[in-house]
C-alpha positions in Angstrom: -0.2 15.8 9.2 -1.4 13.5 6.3 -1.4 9.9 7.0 -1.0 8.0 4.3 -0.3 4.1 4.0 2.0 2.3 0.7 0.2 -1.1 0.7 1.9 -3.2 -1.4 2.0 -7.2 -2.3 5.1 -8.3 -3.2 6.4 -11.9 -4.3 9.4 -11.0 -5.4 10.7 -8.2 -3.6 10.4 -5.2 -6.4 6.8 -3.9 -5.6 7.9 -4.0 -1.9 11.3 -1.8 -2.7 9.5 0.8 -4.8 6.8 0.9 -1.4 9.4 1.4 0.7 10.5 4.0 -2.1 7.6 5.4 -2.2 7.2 5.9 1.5 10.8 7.6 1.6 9.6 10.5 -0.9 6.5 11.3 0.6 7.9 11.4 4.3 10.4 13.8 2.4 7.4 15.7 1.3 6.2 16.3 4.6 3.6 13.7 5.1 3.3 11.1 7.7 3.7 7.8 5.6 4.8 4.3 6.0 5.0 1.1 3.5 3.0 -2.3 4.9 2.4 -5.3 3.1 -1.0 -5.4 2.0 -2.0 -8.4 3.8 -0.9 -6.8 6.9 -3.5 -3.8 6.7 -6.5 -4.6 9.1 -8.0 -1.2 9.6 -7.6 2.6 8.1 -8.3 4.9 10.8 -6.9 7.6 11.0 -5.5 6.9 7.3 -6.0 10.1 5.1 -4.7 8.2 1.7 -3.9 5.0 0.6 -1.7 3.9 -2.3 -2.1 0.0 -3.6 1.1 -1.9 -5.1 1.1 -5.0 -6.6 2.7 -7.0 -9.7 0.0 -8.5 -12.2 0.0 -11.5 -13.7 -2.5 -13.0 -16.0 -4.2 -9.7 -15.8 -4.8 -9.7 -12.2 -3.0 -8.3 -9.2 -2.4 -10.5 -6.3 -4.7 -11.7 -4.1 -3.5 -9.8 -1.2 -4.0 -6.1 -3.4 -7.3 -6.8 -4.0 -8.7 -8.2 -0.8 -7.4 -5.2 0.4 -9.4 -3.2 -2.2 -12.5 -4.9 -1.8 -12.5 -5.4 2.2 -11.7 -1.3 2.7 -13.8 -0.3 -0.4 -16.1 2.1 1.8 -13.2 3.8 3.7 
């Protein structure tokens, strides 16, 4: 089965309730997936996709999104 994780940063609530969403329609579709705040995401093995949520401001997303990004860049 595809793994695949909904990484999201949220400060508000909304970009964590369209993960969660998000999550819900692709475990309907068959695949193996689960919503985790971005910050929470340590390693990807066994991960066959990842999806990256966050709001911008100033023209940037959150810290936490793009840490993620950067620190998991090879995988």
């Amino acid at each position: 089965m595809t793994a695949v994780v909904v990484a999201y940063a949220s400060l508000h609530g909304s970009t964590a309730g369209l993960a969660g969403w998000l999550a819900d329609e692709l475990r309907a579709a068959g695949l193996d997936a689960q919503a985790v705040p971005a910050a929470h995401v340590t390693a990807l093995d066994g991960v066959d996709a990842v999806v990256v949520g966050s709001p911008v401001y100033m023209s940037r997303w959150t810290p936490e999104a793009s840490d993620l990004v950067h620190k998991h860049a090879e995988a």
